[in-house]
C-alpha positions in Angstrom: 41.5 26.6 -36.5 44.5 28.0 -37.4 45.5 28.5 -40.9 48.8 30.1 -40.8 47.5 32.7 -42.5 46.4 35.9 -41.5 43.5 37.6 -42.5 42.3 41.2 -43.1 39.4 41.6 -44.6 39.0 44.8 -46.3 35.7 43.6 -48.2 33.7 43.0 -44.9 34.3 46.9 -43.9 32.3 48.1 -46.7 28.4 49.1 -46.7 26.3 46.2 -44.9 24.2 46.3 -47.8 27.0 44.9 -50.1 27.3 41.9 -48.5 25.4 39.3 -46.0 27.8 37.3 -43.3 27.0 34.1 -43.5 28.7 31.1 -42.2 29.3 28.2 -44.6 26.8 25.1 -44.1 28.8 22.0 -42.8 29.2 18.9 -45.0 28.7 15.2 -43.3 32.7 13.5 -44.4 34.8 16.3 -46.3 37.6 14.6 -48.0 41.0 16.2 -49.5 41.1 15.7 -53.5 43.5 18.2 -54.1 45.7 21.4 -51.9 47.6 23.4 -54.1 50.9 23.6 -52.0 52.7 26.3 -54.3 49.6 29.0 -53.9 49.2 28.2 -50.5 52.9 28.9 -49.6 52.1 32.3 -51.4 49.1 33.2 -49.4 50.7 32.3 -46.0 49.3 29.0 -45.2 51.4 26.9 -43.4 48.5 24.1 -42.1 50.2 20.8 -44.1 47.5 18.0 -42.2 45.3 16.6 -44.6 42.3 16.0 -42.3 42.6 19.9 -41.1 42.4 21.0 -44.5 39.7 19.3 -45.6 37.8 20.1 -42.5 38.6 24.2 -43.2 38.0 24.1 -47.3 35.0 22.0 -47.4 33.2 25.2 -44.7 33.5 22.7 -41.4 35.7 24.8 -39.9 36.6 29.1 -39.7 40.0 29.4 -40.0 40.7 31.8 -37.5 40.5 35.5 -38.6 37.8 34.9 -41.5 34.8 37.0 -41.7 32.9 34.4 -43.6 30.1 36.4 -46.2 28.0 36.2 -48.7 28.6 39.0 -51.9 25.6 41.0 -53.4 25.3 41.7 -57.3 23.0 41.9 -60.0 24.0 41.4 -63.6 23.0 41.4 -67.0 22.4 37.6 -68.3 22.5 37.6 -72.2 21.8 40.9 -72.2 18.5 40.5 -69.4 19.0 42.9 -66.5 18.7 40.5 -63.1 18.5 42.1 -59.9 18.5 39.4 -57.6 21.7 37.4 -58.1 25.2 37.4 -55.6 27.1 34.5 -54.2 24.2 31.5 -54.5 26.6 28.7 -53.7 30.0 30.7 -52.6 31.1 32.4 -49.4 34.1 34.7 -49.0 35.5 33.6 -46.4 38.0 36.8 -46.3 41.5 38.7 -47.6 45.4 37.8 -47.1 48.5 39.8 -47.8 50.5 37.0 -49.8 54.0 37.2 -49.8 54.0 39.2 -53.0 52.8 42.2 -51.1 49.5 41.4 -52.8 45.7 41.1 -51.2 44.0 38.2 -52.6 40.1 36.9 -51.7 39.9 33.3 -50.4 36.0 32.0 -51.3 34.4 28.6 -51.1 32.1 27.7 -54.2 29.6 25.0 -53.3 29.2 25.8 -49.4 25.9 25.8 -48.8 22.9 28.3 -49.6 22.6 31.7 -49.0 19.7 34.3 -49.4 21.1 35.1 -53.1 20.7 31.3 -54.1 17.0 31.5 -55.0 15.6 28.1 -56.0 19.3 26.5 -55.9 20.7 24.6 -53.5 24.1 26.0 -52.8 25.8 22.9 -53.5 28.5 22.1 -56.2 28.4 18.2 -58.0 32.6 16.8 -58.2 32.4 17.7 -62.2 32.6 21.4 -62.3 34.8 21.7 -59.3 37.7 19.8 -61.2 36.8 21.4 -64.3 37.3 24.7 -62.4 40.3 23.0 -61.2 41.9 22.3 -64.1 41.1 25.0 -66.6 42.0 27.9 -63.8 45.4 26.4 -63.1 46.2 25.6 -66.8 45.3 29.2 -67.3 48.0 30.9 -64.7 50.4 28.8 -66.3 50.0 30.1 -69.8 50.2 33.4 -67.7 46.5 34.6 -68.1 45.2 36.9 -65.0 42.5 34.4 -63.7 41.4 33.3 -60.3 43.1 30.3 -59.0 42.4 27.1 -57.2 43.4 26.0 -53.9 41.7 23.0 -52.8 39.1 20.3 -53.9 37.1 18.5 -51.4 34.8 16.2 -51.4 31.8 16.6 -49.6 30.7 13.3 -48.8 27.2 13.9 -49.5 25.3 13.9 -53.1 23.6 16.7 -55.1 21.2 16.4 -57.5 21.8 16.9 -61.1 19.4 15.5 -63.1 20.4 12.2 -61.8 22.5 12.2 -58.0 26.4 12.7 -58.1 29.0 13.9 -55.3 29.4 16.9 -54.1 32.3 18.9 -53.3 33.9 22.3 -52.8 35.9 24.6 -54.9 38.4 27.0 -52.8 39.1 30.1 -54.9 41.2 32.3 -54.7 41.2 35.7 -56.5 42.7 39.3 -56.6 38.8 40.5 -55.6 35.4 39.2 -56.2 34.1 41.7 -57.3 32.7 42.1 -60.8 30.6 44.7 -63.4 27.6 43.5 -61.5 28.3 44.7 -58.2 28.6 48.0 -59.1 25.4 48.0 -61.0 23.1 46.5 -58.3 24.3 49.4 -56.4 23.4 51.7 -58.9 20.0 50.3 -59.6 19.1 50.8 -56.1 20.0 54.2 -55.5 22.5 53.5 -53.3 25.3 56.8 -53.9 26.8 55.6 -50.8 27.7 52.1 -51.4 28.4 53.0 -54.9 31.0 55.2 -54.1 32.4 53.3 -51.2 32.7 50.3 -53.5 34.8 52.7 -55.9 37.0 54.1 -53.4 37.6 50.6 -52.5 38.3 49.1 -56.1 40.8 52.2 -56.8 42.0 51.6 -53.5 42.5 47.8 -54.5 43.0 47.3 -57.4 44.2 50.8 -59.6 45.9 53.0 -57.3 46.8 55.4 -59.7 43.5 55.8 -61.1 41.6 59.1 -60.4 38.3 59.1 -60.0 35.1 56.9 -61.9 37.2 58.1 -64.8 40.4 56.9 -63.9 38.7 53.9 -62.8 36.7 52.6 -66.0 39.5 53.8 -68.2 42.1 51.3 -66.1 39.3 48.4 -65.9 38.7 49.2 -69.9 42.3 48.6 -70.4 43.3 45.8 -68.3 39.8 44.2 -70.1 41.3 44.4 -73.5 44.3 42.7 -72.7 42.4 39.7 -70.8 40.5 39.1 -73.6 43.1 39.5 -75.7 44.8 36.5 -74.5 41.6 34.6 -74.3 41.6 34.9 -78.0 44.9 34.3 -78.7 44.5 30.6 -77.0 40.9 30.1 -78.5 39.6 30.4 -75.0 35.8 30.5 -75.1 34.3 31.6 -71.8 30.8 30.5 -72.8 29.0 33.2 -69.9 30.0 36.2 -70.3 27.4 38.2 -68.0 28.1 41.1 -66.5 27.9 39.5 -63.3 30.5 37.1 -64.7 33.5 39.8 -65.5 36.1 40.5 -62.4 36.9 44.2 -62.5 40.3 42.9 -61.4 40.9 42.0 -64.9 40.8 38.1 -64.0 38.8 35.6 -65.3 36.6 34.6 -63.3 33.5 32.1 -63.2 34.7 29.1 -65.2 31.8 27.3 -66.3 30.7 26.6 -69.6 34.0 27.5 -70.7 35.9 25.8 -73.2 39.3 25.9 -75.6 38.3 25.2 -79.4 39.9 22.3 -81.3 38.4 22.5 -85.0 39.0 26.7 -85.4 35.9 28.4 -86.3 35.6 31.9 -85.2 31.4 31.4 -84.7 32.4 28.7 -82.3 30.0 28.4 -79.6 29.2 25.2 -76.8 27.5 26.5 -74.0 24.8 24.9 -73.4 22.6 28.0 -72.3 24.1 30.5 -75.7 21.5 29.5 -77.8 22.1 32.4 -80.0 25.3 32.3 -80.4 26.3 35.5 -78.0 29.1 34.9 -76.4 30.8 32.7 -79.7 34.5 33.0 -79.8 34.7 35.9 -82.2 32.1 38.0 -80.5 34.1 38.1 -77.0 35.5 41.6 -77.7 32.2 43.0 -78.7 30.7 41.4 -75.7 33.5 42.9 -73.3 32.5 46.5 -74.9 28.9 45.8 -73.9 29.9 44.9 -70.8 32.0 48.0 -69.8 29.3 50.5 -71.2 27.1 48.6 -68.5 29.6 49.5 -65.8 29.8 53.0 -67.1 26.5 53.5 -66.8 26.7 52.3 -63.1 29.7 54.7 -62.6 27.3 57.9 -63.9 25.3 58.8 -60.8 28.6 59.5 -59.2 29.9 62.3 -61.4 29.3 65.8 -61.0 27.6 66.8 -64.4 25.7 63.7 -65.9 26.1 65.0 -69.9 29.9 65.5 -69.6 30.4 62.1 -68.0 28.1 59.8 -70.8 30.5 61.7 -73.5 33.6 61.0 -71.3 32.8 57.7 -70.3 31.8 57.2 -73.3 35.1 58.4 -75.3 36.8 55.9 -72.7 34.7 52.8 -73.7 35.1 53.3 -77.7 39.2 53.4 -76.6 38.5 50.1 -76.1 39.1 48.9 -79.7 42.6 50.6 -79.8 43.5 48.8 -76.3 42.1 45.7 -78.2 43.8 45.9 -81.3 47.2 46.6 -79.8 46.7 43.4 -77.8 45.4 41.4 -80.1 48.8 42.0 -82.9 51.0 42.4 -79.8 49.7 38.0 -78.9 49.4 36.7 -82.1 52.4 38.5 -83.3 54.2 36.3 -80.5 52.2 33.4 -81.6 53.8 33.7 -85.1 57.5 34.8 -83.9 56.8 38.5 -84.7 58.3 40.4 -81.3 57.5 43.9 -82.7 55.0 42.9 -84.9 53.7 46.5 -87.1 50.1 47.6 -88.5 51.3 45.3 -92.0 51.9 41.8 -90.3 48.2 42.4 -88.9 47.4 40.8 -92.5 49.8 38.1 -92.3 48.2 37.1 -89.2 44.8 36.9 -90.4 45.6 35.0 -93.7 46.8 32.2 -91.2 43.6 32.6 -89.2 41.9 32.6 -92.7 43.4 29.7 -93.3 42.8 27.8 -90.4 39.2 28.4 -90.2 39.1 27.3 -94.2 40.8 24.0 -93.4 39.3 23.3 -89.5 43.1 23.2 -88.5 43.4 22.6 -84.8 43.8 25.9 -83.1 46.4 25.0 -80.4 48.3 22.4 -82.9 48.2 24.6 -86.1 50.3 26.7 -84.0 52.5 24.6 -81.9 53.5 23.2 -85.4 54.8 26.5 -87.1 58.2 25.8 -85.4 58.9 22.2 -86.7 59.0 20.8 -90.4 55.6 19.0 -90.6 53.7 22.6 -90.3 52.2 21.7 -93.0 50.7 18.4 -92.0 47.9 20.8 -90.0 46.6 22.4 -93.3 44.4 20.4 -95.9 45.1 23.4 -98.4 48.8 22.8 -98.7 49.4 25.2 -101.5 47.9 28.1 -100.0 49.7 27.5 -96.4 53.4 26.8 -98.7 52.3 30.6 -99.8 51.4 32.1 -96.5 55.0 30.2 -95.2 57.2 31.9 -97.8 55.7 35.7 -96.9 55.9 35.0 -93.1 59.5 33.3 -93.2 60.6 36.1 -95.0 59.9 38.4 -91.8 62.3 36.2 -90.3 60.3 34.9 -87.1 62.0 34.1 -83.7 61.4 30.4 -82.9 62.1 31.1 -79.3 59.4 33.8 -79.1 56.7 31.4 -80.5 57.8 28.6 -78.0 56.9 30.9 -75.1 53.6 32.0 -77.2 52.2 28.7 -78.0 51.2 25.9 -75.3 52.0 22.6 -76.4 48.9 21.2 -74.4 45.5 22.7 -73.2 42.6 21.1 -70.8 40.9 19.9 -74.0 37.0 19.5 -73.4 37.0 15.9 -74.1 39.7 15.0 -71.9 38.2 16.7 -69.1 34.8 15.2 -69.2 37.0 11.8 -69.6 38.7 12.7 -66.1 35.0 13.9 -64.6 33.4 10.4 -65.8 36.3 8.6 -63.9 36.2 10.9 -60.8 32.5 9.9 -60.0 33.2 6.5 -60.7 36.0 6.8 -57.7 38.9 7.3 -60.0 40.9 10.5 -58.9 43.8 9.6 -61.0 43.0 10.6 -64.6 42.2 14.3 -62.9 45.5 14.1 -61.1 47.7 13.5 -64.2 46.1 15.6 -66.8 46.6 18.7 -63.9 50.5 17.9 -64.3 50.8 18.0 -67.8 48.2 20.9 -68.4 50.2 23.2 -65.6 53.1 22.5 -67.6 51.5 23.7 -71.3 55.2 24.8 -72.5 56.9 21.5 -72.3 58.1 19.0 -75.0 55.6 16.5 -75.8 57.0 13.5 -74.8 56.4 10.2 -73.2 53.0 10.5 -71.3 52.4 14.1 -72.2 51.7 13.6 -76.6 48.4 12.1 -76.1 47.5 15.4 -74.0 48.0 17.2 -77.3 45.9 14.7 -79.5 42.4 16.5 -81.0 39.3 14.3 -80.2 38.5 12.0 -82.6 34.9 12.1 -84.1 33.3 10.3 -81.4 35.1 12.0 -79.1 33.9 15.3 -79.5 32.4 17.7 -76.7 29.6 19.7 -79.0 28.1 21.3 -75.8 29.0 22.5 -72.2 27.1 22.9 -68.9 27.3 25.8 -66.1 27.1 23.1 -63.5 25.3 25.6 -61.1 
């Protein structure tokens, strides 16, 4: 069937061993939920018929040109090297040039198994494909590199989990697939060849100016530090941040138990599966360290002299924190209206973090408030905030700046369960409206949008999320 777009696919060229071509398993009455016009226009698609689409994105039907495949990785989960993982329940179904000039991966997630899906069934329930939905669109519009979301279908068949709910498909779309853990399944077998072929190929892709597995970790190092960065600076918490779960892109990637706070506590944890607290808000940078050493150590065998790279790679990795740090003042700088914010406002910053933490000030309000009059209305400790006000108004902050810095709105965890519990019941439209308001996270909140903004109230509170594998 023709998609309109056309595809080259640069990914099924590489080493057979990478990968394993697999056709998607048909569904028995796919059914649009959602086509995201705007991307497709980007990538090329001009198929507009509802039927077609859902026929193409819930794995019915190739659009023509695809080289539909499964992906091969291994990873390290919470820290436990894991040979045997790759796409369990996704297929790439192949590369476009979209009209930015750019190549970007279209995949399915929840098409049916594959030889990587070990005891699962390759299947995806309704919930965690409008979570992925929501949370990946709300995060390009508050401009974070992510992978985005074309289209939802539903599957018309059910999937077990724990108790029977619909199924559906998530289309994806990314800059690549391909993460930490692809490069270190290669490594652990052996495999110089497809090691280096996947190198050439991620330089090629992704850092064209990089030289070498030098060049290469020390452009994936920085682009890293400013991803997480940002995830920091929204009190994003990925909740699974395996090796197998971080895009060398620089995208995020793999939305599952992910979450934004709403009471701020830096030790902030809700995945279900992070029982020791690993992948907590404040340890994300830490984690992202560990991560790259992982994919340095993949990146060895293919250097000439094996001391000299562990002390260069390894200079490269602890350039990390530097990478970090700039970030980190240059985001919450913005946050506060600081455009050039210097080494000293890195104090003023964390006094405000201080005391948010000390009062459990909502993380996205606290800020959205520093603008207006009632700042002060976020802050139990009203003394201590009327102190921190007088030393940051003195630096004179730009209330434009912070505007642009701080989302009025984010998918809030309870909200989206809300929209999930409606959505199996065969109400669609509580999905559909909070995807408006959170791809608009700048806006003014008024009319429909202020109760997007509202904190849960005690019994509304999300204390735990699920993968949804």
């Amino acid at each position: 069937m023709n998609l309109g777009a056309k595809f080259d696919n640069s990914y099924a060229r590489l080493p057979a061993q990478l990968f394993t071509p697999l056709a998607p398993t048909p569904v028995a009455a796919p059914k649009l939920i959602r086509f995201n016009g705007d991307l497709a226009r980007e990538l090329g698609i001009t198929t507009s018929d509802d039927a077609q689409l859902a026929q193409i994105f819930a794995g019915n039907v190739a659009p023509d040109g695809a080289a539909p495949l499964a992906q091969a990785y291994g990873g390290h989960q919470f820290g436990n090297w894991n040979p045997g993982l790759g796409d369990g329940r996704a297929l790439l179904l192949g590369e476009v040039i979209d009209s930015h000039g750019q190549r970007r991966d279209i995949a399915l997630k929840g098409s049916g198994r594959t030889p990587y899906s070990r005891s699962g069934d390759g299947r995806a329930a309704l919930g965690p494909v409008l979570r992925e939905y929501l949370v990946s669109e709300a995060m390009h519009a508050m401009g974070v590199p992510t992978t985005r979301a074309l289209a939802a279908v539903l599957t018309g068949e059910q999937v077990w989990r724990e108790t029977a709910l619909p199924g559906a498909v998530l289309t994806r779309v990314a800059a690549s697939h391909i993460r930490v853990g692809t490069f270190q399944l290669a490594a652990a077998r052996g495999d110089l060849a497809g090691l280096k072929a996947l190198a050439d190929h991620v330089i090629a892709r992704h850092y064209p100016d990089a030289t070498g597995p030098e060049g290469l970790l020390a452009a994936i190092t920085a682009r890293q530090a400013e991803l997480i960065a940002q995830w920091m600076a929204l009190g994003f918490i990925h909740g699974v941040m395996n090796t197998d779960n971080m895009a060398v892109s620089g995208e995020t990637i793999d939305y599952g138990p992910c979450a934004f706070m709403d009471l701020f506590d830096p030790l902030t944890v809700l995945s279900s599966i992070d029982h020791g607290g690993r992948y907590a808000w404040r340890n994300q940078p830490d984690i992202a360290v560990w991560n790259l050493a992982q994919l340095a150590t993949a990146l060895i065998p293919l250097m000439p002299d094996r001391d000299a790279a562990v002390e260069s790679f390894t200079n490269i990795i602890n350039g990390f924190a530097e990478h970090y740090l700039l970030a980190w003042r240059r985001r919450f700088g913005a946050k506060i209206g600081l455009a050039e914010p210097t080494e000293a406002d890195q104090a003023l910053m964390s006094r405000l973090l201080g005391l948010m933490a000390q009062d459990g000030a909502d993380f996205t309000n606290a800020f959205a408030a520093l603008a207006g009059d009632k700042a002060q209305d976020q802050f139990t400790d009203r003394a201590a905030f009327a102190d921190w006000r007088r030393d940051w108004q003195a630096r004179v902050p730009d209330p434009a700046l912070m505007a642009r810095a701080n989302p009025q709105v984010i998918p809030r965890t309870h909200l989206i369960e809300a929209a999930i519990s409606a959505a199996i019941a065969g109400d669609l439209a509580p999905f559909h409206a909070m995807l408006e308001v959170v791809t608009d996270p700048f806006a003014p909140l008024t009319g429909a949008r202020a109760p997007y903004a509202r904190p849960p109230a005690e019994d509304e509170r999300v204390l735990r999320t699920f993968c949804g594998t």
